[in-house]
C-alpha positions as a LaTeX table, in Angstrom:
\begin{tabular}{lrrr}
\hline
Residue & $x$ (\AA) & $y$ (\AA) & $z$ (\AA) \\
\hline
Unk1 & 74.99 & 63.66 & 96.44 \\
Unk2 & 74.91 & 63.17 & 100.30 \\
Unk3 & 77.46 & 64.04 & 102.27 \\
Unk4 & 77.49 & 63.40 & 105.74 \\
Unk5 & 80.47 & 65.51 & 108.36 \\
Unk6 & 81.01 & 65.38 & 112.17 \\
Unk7 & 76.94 & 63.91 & 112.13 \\
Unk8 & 75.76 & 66.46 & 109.79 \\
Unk9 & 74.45 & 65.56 & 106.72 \\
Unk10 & 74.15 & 67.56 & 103.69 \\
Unk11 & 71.95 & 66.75 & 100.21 \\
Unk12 & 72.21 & 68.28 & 97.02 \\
Unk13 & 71.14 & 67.17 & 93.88 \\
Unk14 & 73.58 & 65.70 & 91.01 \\
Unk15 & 73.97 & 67.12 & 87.81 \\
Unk16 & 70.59 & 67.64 & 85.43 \\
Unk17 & 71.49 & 65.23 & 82.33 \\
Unk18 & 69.37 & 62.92 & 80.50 \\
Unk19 & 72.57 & 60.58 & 79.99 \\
Unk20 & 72.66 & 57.28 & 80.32 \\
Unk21 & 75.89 & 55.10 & 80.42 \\
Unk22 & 76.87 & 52.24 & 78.11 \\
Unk23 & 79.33 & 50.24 & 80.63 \\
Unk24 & 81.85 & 47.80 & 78.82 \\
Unk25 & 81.97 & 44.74 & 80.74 \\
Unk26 & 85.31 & 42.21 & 80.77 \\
Unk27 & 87.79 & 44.51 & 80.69 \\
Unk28 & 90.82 & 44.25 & 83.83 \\
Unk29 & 90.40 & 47.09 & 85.61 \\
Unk30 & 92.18 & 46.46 & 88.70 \\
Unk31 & 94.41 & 49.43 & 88.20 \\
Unk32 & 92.91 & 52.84 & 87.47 \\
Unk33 & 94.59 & 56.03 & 86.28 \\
Unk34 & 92.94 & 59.53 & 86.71 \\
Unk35 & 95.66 & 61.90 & 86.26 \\
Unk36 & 95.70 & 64.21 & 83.84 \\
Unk37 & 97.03 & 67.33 & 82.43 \\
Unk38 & 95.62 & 70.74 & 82.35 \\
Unk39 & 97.64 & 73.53 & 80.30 \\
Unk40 & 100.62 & 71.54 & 81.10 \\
Unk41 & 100.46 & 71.36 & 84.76 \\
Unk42 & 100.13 & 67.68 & 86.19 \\
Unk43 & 96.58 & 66.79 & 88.22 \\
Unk44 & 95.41 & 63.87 & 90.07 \\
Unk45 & 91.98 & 63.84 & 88.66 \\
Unk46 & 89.88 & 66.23 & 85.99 \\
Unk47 & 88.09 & 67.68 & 88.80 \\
Unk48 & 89.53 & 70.93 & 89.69 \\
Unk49 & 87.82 & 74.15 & 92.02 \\
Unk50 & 85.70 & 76.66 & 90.44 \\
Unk51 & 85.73 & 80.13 & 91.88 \\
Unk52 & 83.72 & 81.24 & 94.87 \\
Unk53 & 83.69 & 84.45 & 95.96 \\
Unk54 & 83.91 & 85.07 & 100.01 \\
Unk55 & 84.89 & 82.25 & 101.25 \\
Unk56 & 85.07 & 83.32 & 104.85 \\
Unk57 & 81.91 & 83.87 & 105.03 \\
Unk58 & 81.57 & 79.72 & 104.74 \\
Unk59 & 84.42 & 79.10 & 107.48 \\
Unk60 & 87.18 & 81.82 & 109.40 \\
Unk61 & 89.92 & 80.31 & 107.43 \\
Unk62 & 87.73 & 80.49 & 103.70 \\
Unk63 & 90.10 & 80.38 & 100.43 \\
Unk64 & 92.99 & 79.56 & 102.83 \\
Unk65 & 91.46 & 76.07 & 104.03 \\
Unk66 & 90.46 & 75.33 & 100.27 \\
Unk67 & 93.86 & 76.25 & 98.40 \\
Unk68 & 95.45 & 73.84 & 101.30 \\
Unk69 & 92.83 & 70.98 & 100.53 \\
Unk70 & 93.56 & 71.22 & 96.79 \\
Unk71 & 97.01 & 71.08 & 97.10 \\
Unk72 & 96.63 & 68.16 & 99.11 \\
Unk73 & 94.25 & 66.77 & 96.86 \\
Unk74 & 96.69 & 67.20 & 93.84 \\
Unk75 & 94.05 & 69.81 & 92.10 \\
Unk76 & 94.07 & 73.32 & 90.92 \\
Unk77 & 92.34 & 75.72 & 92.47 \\
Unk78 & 91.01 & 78.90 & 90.80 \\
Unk79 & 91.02 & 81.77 & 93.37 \\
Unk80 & 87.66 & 84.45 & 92.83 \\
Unk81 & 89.16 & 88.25 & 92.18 \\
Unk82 & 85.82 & 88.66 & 95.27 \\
Unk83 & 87.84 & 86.50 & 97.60 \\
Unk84 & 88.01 & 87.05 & 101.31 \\
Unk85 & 91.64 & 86.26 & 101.10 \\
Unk86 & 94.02 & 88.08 & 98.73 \\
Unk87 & 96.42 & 86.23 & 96.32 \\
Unk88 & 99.46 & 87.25 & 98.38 \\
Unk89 & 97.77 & 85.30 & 101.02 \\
Unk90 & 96.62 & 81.92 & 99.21 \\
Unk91 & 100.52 & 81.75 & 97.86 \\
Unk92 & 101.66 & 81.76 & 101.52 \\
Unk93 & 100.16 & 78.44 & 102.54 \\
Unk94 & 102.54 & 76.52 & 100.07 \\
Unk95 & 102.82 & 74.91 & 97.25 \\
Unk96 & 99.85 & 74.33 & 94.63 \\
Unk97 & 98.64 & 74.69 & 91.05 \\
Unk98 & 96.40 & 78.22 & 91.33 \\
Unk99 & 94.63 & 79.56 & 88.53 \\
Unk100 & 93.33 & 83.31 & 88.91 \\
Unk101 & 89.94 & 84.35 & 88.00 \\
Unk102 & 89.32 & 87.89 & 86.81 \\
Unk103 & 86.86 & 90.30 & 85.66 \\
Unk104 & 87.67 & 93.27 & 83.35 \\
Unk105 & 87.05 & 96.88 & 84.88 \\
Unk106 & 86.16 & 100.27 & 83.50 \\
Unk107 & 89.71 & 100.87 & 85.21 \\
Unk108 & 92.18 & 99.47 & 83.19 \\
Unk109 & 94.92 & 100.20 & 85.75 \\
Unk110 & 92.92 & 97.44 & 88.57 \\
Unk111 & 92.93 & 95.02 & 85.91 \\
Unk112 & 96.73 & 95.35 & 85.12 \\
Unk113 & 97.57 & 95.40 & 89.08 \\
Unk114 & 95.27 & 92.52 & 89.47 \\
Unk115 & 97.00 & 90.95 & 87.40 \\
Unk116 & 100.28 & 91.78 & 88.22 \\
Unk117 & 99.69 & 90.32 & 91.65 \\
Unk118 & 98.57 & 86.78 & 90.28 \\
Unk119 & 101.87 & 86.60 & 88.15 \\
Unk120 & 103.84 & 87.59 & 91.10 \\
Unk121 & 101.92 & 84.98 & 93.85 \\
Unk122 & 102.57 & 82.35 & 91.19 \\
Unk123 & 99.45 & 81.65 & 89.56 \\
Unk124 & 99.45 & 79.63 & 86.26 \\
Unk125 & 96.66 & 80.71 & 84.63 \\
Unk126 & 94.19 & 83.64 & 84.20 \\
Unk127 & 90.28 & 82.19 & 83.89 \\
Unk128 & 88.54 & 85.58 & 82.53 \\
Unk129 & 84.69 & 85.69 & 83.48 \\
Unk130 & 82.67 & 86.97 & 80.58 \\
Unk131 & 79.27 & 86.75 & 81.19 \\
Unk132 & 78.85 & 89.22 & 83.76 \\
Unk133 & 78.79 & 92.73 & 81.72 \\
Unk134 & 75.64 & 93.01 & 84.50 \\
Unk135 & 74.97 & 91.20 & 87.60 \\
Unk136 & 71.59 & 88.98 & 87.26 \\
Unk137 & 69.13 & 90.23 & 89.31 \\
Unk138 & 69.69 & 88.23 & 92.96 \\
Unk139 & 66.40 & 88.99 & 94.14 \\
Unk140 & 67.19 & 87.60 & 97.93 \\
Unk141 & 70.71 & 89.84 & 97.24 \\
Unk142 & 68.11 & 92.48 & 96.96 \\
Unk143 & 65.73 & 91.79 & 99.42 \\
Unk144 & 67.94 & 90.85 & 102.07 \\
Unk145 & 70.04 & 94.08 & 101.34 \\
Unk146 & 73.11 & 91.49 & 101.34 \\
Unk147 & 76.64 & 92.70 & 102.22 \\
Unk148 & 79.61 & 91.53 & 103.74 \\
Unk149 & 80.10 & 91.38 & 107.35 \\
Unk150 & 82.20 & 94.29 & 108.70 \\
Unk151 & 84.67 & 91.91 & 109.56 \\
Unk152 & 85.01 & 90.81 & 105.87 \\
Unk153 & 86.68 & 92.52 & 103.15 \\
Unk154 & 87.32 & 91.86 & 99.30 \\
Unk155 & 91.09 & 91.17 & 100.26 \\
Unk156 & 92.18 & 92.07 & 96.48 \\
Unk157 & 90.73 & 95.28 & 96.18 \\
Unk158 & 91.60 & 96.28 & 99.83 \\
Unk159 & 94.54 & 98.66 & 99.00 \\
Unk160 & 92.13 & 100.07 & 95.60 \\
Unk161 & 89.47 & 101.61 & 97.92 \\
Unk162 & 87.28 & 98.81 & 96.64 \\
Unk163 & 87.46 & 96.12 & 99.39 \\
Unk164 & 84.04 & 97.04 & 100.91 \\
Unk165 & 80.92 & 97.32 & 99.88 \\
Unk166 & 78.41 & 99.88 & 101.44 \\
Unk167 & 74.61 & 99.16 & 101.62 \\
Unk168 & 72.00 & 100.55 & 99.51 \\
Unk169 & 68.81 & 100.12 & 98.15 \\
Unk170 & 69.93 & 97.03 & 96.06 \\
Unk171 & 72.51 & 94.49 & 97.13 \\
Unk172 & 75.78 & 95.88 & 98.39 \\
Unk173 & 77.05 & 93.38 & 95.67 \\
Unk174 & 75.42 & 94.85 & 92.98 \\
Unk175 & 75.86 & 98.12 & 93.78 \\
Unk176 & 79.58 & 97.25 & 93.59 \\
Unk177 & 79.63 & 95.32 & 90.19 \\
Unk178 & 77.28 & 97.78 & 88.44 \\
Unk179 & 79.93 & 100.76 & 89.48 \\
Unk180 & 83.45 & 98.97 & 88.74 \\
Unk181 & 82.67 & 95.87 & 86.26 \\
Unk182 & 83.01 & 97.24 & 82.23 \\
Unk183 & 80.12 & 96.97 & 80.42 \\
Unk184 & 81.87 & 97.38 & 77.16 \\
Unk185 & 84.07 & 94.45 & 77.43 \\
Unk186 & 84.35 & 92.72 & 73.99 \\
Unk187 & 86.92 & 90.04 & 72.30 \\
Unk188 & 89.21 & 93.14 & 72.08 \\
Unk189 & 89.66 & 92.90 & 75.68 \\
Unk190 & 91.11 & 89.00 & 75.70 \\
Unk191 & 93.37 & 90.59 & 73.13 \\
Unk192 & 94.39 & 93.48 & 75.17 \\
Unk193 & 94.99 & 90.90 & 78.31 \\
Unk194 & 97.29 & 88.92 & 76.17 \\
Unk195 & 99.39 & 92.25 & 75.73 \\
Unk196 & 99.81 & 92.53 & 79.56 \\
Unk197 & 100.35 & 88.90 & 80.93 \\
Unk198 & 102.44 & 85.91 & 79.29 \\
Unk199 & 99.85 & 83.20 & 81.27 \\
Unk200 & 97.41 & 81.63 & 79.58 \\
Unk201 & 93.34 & 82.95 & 79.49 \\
Unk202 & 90.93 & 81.10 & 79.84 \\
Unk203 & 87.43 & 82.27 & 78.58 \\
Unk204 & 84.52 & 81.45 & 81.51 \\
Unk205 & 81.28 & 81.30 & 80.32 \\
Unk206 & 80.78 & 80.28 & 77.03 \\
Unk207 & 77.74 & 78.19 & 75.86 \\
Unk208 & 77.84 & 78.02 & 72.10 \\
Unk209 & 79.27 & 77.10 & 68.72 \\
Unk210 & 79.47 & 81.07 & 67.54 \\
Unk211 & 81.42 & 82.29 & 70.82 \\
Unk212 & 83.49 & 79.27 & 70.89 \\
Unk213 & 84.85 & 80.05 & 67.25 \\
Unk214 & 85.38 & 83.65 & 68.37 \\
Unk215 & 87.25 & 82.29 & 71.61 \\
Unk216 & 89.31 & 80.25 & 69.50 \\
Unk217 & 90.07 & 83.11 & 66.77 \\
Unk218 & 90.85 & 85.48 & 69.95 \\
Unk219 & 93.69 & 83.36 & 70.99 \\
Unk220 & 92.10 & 81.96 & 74.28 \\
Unk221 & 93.63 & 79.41 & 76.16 \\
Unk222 & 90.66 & 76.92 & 76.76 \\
Unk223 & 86.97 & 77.09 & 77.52 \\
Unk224 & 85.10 & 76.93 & 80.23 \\
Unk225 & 81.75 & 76.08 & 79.72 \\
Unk226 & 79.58 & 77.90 & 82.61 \\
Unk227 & 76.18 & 79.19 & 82.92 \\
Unk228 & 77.67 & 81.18 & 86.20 \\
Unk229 & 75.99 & 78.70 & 88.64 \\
Unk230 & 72.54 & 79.26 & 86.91 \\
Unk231 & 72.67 & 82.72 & 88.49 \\
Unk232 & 72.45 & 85.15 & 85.94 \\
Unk233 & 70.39 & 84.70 & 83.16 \\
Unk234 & 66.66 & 82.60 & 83.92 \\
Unk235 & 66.25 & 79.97 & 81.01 \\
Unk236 & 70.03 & 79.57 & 80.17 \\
Unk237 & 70.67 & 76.15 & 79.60 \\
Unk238 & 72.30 & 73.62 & 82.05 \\
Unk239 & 76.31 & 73.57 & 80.85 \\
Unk240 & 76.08 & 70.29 & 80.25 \\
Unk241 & 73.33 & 70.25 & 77.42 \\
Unk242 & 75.81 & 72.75 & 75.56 \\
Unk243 & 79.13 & 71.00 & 76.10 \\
Unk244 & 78.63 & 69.03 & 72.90 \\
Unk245 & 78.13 & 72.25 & 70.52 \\
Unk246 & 81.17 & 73.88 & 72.44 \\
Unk247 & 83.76 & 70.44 & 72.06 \\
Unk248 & 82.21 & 70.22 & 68.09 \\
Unk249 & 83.24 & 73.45 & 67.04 \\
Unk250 & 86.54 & 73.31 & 69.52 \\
Unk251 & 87.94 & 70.60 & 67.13 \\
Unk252 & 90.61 & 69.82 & 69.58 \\
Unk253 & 92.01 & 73.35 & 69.10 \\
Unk254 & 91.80 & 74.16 & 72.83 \\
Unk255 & 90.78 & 72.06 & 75.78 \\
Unk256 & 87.00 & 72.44 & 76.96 \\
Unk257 & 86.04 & 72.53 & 80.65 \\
Unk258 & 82.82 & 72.55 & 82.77 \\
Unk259 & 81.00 & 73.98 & 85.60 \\
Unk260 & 77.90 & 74.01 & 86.77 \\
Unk261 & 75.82 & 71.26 & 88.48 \\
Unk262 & 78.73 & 68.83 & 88.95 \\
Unk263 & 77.82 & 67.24 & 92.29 \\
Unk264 & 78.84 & 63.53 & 91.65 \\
Unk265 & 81.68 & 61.10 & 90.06 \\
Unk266 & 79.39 & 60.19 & 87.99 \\
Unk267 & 78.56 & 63.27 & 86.59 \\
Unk268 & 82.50 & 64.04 & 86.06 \\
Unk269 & 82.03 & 60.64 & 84.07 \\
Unk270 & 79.22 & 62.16 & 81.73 \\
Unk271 & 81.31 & 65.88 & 81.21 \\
Unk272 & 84.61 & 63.84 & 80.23 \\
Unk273 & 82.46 & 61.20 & 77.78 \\
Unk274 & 80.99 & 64.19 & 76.07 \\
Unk275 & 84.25 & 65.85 & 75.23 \\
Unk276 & 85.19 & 68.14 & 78.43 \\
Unk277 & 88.72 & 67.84 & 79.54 \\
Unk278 & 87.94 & 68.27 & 82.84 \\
Unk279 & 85.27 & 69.72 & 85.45 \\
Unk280 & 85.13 & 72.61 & 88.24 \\
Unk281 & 83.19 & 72.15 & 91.16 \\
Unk282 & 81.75 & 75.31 & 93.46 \\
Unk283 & 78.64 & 74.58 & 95.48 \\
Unk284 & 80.17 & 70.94 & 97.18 \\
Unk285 & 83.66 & 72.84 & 97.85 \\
Unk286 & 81.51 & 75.55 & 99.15 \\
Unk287 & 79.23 & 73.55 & 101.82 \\
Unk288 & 82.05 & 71.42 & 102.71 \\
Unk289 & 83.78 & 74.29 & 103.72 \\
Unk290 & 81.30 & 75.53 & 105.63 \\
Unk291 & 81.02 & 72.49 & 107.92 \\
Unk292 & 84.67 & 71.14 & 108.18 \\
Unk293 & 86.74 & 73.74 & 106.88 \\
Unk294 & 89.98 & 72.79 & 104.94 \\
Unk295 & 89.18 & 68.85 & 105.99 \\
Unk296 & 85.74 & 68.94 & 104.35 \\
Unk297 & 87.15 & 70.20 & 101.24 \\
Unk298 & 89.45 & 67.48 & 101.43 \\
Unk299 & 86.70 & 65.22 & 101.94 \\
Unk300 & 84.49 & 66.28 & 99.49 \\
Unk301 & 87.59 & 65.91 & 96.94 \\
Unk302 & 88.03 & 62.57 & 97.82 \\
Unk303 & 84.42 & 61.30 & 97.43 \\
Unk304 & 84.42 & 62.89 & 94.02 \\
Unk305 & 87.84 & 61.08 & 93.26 \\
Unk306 & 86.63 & 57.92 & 94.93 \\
Unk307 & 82.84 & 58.19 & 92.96 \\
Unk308 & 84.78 & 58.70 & 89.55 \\
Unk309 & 86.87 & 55.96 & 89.87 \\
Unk310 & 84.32 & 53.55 & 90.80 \\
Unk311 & 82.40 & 54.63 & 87.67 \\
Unk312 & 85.32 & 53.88 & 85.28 \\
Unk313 & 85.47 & 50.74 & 86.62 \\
Unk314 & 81.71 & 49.85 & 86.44 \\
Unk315 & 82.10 & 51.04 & 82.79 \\
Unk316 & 85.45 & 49.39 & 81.73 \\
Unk317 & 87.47 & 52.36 & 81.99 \\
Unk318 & 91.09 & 52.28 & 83.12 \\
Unk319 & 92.13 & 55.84 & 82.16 \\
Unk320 & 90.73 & 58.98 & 81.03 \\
Unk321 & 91.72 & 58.74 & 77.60 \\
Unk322 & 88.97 & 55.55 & 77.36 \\
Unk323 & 86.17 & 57.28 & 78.42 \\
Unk324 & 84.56 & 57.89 & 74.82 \\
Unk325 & 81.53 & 58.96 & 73.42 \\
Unk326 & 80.30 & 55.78 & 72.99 \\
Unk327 & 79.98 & 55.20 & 76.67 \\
Unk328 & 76.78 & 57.69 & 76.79 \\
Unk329 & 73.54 & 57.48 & 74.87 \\
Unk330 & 71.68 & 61.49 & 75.36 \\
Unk331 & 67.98 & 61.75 & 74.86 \\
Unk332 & 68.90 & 63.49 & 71.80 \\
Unk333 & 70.98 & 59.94 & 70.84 \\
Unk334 & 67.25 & 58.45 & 71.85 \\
Unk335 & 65.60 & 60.72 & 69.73 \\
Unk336 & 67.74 & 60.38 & 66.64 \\
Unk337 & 67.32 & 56.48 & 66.75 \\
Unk338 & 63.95 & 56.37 & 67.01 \\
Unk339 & 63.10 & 58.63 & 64.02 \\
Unk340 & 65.62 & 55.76 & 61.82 \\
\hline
\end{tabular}
């Protein structure tokens, strides 16, 4: 994807599939619907904003310019517990649909007031991280001895004693997760959440068939299918090579979403044809930010909007509910036909 602001122009590569499309020609598609639903609340598109922690660090005004731009956009928003801004402040710029995303402590009590804060600034939906019982090892974290500016705080944890994070001889980031982030956490803990809030979970970061069955048994929500920006684990697969297994064993029971390498329309195109209900983006919302603040997260919205409907047209598509299956062939459709 290239994206050009104010003279500056910005590359980074689309989404890693082997996909191909199967366009459908003949077909009127002079008028195009994208909207959609997402746990009940009412979207433009299926492309929604993943969580990204310290967002001033991208722009002065950081989650505050992005929850405007996705209200504006008609999108949800999912606000990182690591944000620069707290949840008090995202709720004041207005209106929006704001999900909350969360990680489970060795304090119980953060998690409960955490959550008790989202509830009260009006967010709609918890999306729980779980594959983070360690950080990955960052190596330029590390080597850079990366911390937050001391202008900069994590604006949730402020009044907790947790909103800064000191320097050591690892990153000040994970130095902070390995202290406060609970090893332990198990399925017992998306049962325990659903004892302390009434909104719905989402579980972030699941890749296969076995934890998707658990995730459905557990009473979760929906799915987001997330390899944590590739940033964890070396060799986990790319989110979109594992949708499939996730949306099989789903059975319609919950809706399935993904992150991770979505950087064009056309790659919202491939998610939706192979059974996701819709698609977060981080790294474009991110460098947007970073050069035009809340109107190059507007902008960057709009090309994806624009770039997804020009692919539905190309391939016959005049809602969401026609993109199909049979619009994609995978090298692993290739594969299969060649050994008939």
């Amino acid at each position: 994807m290239i994206t050009s602001f104010s003279g500056l122009t910005l590359y980074y590569p689309s989404l890693k599939n082997d996909s191909r499309f199967r366009p459908r020609i003949l077909i009127d598609v002079s008028r195009i619907n994208m909207a959609t639903s997402v746990l009940g609340f009412n979207i433009s598109m299926p492309v929604m904003i993943a969580p990204s922690a310290m967002q001033k660090m991208a722009h002065p005004e950081g989650e505050l310019a992005t929850a405007r731009a996705a209200a504006a956009a008609g999108t949800i928003m999912t606000l990182s517990s690591w944000s620069t801004s707290s949840v008090e402040e995202v709720n004041s710029v207005g209106p929006g649909i704001r999900f909350f995303q969360l990680y489970v402590y060795k304090d119980r009590n953060i998690v409960r007031q955490l959550v008790r804060r989202a509830e009260m600034a009006g967010f709609k939906a918890i999306a729980l991280t779980v594959d983070t019982p360690r950080l990955g090892r960052r190596e330029a974290d590390i080597k850079n001895r990366f911390t937050l500016p001391p202008h900069l705080v994590l604006k949730n944890f402020e009044a907790l004693d947790l909103g800064t994070m000191d320097k050591t001889n690892d990153s000040g980031l994970a130095s902070y997760v390995a202290g406060q982030v609970d090893r332990s956490l198990s399925w017992k803990d998306v049962k325990w959440l659903q004892t302390i809030t009434s909104l719905p979970i989402l579980v972030k970061g699941v890749v296969t068939a076995e934890d998707t069955r658990l995730a459905v048994e557990n009473g979760a929500a929906g799915i987001i299918v997330s390899n944590h920006g590739a940033r964890q684990l070396d060799y986990a697969p790319a989110t979109i090579s594992c949708l499939e297994e996730v949306v099989r064993e789903a059975q319609g029971r919950l809706p399935v979403f993904l992150d991770g390498g979505v950087r064009r329309g056309t790659d919202v195109f491939k998610a939706l044809a192979l059974g996701a209900s819709g698609v977060f983006i981080g790294r474009p919302v991110l460098f947007s930010l970073a050069v035009d603040g809340e109107a190059g997260v507007r902008k960057v919205l709009q090309m994806m909007r624009d770039e997804l409907e020009l692919t539905m047209a190309l391939s016959g598509c005049t809602s969401l509910k026609e993109i199909t299956r049979n619009h994609v062939v995978t090298e692993s459709d290739r594969i299969r036909r060649s050994r008939l």
